[in-house]
C-alpha positions as CSV (number, residue, x, y, z in Angstrom):
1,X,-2.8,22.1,-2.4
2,X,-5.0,21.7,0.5
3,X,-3.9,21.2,4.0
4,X,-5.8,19.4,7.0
5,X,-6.2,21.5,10.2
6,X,-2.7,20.4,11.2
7,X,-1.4,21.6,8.7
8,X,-0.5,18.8,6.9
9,X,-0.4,19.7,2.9
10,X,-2.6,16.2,1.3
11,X,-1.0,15.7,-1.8
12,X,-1.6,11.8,-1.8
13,X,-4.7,9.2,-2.6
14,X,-4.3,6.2,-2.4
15,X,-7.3,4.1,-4.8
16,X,-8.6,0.5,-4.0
17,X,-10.0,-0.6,-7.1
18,X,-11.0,-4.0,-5.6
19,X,-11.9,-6.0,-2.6
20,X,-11.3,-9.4,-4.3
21,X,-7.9,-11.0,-4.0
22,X,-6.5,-14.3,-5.4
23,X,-4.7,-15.2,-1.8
24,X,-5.7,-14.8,1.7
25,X,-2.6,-13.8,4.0
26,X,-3.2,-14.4,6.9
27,X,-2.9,-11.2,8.7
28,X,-5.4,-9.9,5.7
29,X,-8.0,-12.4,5.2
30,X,-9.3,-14.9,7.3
31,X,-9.3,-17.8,6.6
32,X,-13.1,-18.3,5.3
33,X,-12.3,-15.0,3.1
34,X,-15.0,-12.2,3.6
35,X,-18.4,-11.3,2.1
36,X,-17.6,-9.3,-1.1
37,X,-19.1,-6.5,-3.2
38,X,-21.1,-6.8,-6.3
39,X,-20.1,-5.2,-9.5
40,X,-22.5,-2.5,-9.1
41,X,-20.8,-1.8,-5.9
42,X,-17.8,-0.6,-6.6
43,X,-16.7,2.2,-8.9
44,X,-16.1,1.7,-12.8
45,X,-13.5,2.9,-14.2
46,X,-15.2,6.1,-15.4
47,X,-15.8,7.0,-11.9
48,X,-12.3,6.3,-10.2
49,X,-11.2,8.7,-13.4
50,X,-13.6,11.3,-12.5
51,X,-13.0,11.4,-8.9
52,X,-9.3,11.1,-9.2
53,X,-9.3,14.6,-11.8
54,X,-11.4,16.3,-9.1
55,X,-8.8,15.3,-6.6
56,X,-6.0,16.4,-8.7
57,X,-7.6,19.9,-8.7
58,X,-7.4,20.0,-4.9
59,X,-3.8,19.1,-5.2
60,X,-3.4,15.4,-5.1
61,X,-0.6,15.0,-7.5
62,X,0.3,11.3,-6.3
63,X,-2.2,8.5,-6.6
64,X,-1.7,4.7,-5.7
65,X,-3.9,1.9,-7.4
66,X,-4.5,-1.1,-4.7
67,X,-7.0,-3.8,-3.8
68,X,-7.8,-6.7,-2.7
69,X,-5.4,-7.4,-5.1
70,X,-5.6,-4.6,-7.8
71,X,-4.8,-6.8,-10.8
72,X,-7.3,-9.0,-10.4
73,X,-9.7,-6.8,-11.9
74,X,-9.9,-7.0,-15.6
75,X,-8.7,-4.1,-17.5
76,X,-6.8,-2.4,-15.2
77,X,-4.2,-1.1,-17.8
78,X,-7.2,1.0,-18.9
79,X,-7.7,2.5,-16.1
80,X,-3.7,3.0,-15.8
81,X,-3.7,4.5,-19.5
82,X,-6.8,6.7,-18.7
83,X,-5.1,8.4,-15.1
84,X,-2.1,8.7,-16.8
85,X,-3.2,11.1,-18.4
86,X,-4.6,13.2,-16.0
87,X,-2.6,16.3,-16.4
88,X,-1.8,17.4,-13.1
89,X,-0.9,13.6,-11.8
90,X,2.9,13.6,-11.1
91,X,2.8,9.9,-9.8
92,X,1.2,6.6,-10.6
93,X,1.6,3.3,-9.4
94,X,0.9,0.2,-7.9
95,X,0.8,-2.3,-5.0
96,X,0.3,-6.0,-5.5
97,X,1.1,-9.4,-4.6
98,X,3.3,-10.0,-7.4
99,X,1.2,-13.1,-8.5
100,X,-0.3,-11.6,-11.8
101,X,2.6,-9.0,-12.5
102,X,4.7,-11.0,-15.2
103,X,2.2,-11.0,-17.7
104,X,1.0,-7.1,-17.2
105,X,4.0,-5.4,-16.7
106,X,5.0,-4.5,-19.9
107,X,1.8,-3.6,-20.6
108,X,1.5,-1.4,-17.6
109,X,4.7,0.3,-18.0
110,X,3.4,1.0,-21.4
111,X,0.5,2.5,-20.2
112,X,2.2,5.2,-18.1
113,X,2.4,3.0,-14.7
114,X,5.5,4.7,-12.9
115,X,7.1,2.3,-10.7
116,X,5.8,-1.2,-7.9
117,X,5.5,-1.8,-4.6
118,X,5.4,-5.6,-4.3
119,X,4.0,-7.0,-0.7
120,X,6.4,-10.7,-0.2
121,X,6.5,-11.6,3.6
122,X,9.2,-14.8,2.7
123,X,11.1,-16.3,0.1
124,X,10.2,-19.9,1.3
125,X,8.0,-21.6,-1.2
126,X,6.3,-23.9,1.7
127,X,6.2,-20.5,3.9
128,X,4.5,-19.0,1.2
129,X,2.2,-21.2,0.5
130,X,1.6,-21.5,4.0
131,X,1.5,-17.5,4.9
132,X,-1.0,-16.9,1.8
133,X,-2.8,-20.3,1.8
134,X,-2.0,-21.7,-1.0
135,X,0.2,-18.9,-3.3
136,X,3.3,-19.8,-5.7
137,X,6.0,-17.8,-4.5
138,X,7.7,-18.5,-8.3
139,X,5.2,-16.8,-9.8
140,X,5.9,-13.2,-7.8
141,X,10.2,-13.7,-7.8
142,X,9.3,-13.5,-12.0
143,X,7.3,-10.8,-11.7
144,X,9.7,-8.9,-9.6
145,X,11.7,-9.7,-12.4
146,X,9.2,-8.4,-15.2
147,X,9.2,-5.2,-13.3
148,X,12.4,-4.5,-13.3
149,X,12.8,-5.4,-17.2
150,X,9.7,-3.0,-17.9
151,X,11.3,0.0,-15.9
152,X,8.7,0.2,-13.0
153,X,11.4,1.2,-11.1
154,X,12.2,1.2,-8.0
155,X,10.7,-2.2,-7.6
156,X,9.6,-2.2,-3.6
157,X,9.8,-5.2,-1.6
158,X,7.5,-4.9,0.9
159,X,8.3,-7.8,4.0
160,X,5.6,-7.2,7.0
161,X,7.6,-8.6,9.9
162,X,6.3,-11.4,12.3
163,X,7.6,-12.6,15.7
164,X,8.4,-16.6,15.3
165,X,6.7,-16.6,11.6
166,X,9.0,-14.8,10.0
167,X,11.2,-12.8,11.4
168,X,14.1,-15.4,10.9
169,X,14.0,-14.0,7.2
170,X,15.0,-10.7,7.7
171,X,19.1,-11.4,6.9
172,X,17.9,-12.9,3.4
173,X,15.7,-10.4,3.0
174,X,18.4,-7.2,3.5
175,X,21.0,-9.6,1.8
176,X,18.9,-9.4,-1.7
177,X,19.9,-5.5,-1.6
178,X,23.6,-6.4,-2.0
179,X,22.8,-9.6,-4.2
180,X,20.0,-8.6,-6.4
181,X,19.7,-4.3,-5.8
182,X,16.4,-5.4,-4.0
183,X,14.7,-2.0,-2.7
184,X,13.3,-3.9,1.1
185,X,11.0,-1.9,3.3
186,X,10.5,-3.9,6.5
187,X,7.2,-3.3,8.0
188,X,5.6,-3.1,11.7
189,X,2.9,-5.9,11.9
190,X,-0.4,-3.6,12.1
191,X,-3.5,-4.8,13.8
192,X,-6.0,-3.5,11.3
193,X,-9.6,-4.7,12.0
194,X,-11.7,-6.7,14.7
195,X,-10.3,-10.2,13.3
196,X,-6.4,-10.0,14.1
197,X,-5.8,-9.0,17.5
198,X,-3.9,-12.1,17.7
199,X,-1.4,-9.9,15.7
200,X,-0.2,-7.9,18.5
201,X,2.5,-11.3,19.7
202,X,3.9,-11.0,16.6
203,X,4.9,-7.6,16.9
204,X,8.8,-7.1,15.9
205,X,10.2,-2.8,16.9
206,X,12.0,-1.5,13.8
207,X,14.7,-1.0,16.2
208,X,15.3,-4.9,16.9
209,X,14.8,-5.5,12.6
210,X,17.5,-2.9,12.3
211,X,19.6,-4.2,15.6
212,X,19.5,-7.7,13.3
213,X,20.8,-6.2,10.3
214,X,23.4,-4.8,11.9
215,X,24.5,-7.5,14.3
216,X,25.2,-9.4,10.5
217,X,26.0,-7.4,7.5
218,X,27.6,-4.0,9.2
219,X,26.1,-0.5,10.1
220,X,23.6,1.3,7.9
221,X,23.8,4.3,6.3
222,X,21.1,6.8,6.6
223,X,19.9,7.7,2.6
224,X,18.2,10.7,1.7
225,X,15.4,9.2,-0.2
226,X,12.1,12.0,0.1
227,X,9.5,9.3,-1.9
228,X,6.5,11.1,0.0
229,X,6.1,7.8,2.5
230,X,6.1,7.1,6.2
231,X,9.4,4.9,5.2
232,X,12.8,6.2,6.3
233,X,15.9,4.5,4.4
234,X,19.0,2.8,5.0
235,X,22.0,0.8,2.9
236,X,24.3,-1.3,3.4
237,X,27.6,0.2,2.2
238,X,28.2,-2.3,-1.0
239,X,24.4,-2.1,-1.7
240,X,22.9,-1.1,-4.3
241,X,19.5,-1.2,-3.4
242,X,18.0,0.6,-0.1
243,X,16.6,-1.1,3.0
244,X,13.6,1.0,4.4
245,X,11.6,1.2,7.7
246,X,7.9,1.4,8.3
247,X,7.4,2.2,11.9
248,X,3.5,3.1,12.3
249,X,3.9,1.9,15.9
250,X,7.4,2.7,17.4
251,X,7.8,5.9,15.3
252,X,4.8,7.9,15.2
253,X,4.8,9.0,11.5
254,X,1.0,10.8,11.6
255,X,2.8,14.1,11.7
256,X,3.4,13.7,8.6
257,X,0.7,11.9,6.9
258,X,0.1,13.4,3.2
259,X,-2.8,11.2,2.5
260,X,-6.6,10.0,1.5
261,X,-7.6,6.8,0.8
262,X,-10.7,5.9,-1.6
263,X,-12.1,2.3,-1.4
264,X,-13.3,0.3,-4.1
265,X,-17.0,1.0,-3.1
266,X,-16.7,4.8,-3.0
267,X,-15.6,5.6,0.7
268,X,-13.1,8.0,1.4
269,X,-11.1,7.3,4.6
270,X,-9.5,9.9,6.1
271,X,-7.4,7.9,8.2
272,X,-6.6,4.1,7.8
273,X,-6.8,3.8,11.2
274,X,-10.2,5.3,11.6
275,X,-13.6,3.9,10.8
276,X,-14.6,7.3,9.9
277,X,-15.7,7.0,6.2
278,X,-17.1,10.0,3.6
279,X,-19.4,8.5,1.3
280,X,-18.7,8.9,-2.5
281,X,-20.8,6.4,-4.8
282,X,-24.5,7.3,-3.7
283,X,-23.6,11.1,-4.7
284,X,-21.9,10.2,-7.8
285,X,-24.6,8.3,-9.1
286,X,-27.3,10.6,-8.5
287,X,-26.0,13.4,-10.5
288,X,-23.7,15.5,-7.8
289,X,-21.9,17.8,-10.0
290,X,-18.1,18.7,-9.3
291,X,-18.6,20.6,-6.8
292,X,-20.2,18.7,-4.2
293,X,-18.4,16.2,-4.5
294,X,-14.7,17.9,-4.4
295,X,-16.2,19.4,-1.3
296,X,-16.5,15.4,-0.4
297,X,-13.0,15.7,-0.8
298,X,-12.2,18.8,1.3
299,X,-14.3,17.1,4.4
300,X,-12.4,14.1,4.4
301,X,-8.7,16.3,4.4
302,X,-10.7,18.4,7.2
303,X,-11.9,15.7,9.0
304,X,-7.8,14.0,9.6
305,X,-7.6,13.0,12.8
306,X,-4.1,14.2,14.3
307,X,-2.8,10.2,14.6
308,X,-3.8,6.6,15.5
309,X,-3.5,5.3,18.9
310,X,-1.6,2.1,18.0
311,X,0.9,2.9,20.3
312,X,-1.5,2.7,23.1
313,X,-2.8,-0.6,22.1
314,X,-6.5,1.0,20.5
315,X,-7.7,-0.1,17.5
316,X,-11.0,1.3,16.6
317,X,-10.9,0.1,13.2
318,X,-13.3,-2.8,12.5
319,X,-12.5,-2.7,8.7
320,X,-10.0,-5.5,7.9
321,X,-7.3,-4.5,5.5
322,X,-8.3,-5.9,2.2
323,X,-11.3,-4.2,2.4
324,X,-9.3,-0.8,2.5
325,X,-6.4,-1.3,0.1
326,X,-2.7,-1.7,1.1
């Protein structure tokens, strides 16, 4: 396994195998969407498979699939069944709306998908439709459901928190781990990319989402849950599911960032945070052999910065989020 020169080990990669998504939230998308990639933009199938066995080599034994929205992009249980099989993967799986998942995720269980991160900011239908311009929030609560049935379990519920949007949600929200064994990670709103500042009012601490909690349905208890994330977990004492925190702002979790992230056009990014980006696809396609491009790889762990300065109110990322994966 490699380490960065902070001696972090990068055992993680996280995939974007699209920039195209079927709804634009609002703290994702604007609202006039963005310019998007041609097919022979972005990697095939071949090539995510290829780069993700050279990564494995280096030690990555954990890879996400993302987007855009990842299952919007046909075939993806191919690609699922093809890194599945990669021998020295420990770890697949997935992040999506939840819009498409009922009908695939039998399949993708089938395939050798291990588990679901689902992103679902309220469980208002007008909200919804409101917060992702125009989405059905029936058609992710069934595939929530789906998941659960097909064993890509854990299910994750992922809730990004926002000051006089949503934040009145977050009771219901840590309520569905006593009702339904919901797994719910509240998130710190992020200000990823030169279109969202306005994201910064809407800024709720993990300390006044937990405070909340509390203040309602008793004290949490810490749980001793290592899934190789920034999240650290809670429960409610009759729970059977696990509420989890995502602090990127109010607790600094760079120190122990285990990760890469590959875009759909062949970029690695060292750092979400960063616009500094390792080119992939021009090498590929002119015949770089495995070599030179694992040593892509090893610049990119080399080149981690030590942290973001979100804390400190910079943001030099100008890459808006769907355009880097979730």
């Amino acid at each position: 396994m490699y380490c960065d020169k902070f001696c972090r080990p990068i055992n993680y990669l996280r995939i974007s195998v699209t920039d195209r998504c079927n709804l634009r939230c609002i703290y994702c998308v604007p609202a006039t969407g963005i310019p998007l990639h041609n097919r022979n933009e972005i990697l095939t199938y071949e090539e995510i498979v290829r780069l993700s066995r050279l990564a494995t080599r280096l030690g990555i034994t954990k890879i996400r699939l993302t987007g855009g929205e990842p299952l919007t992009r046909r075939g993806l249980v191919d690609l699922v069944r093809m890194l599945a099989l990669l021998p020295l993967l420990d770890d697949l799986s997935l992040t999506t709306n939840g819009t498409l998942l009922a009908r695939t995720a039998a399949a993708l269980a089938e395939a050798g998908l291990c588990r679901v991160n689902i992103s679902l900011d309220t469980m208002r239908p007008d909200r919804f439709s409101t917060l992702t311009r125009g989405g059905a929030l029936k058609q992710v609560l069934t595939g929530i459901e789906r998941a659960q049935e097909a064993g890509l379990t854990p299910v994750k519920i992922n809730m990004v928190v926002m000051r006089a949007i949503n934040d009145d949600e977050i009771d219901d929200f840590a309520r569905r781990t006593i009702t339904d064994g919901w797994h719910v990670r509240f998130i710190e709103i992020m200000p990823i990319g030169k279109e969202t500042p306005w994201l910064t009012s809407r800024y709720v601490s993990t300390e006044e989402v937990r405070c909340r909690i509390e203040e309602r349905l008793g004290l949490l208890q810490p749980v001793l849950l290592d899934d190789g994330g920034p999240a650290r977990y809670w429960q409610i004492p009759e729970a059977q599911g696990t509420i989890g925190f995502i602090s990127p702002i109010s607790d600094y979790f760079c120190l122990d960032c285990n990760r890469l992230r590959m875009t759909a056009d062949g970029r690695l990014l060292p750092c979400l945070f960063s616009d500094h980006e390792i080119e992939l696809l021009p090498l590929l396609r002119q015949g770089g052999n495995d070599e030179q491009l694992q040593a892509r790889f090893v610049q990119a762990i080399t080149a981690k910065p030590p942290g973001h300065q979100l804390d400190k109110q910079i943001t030099p990322c100008r890459r808006l989020m769907s355009r880097t994966g979730g």
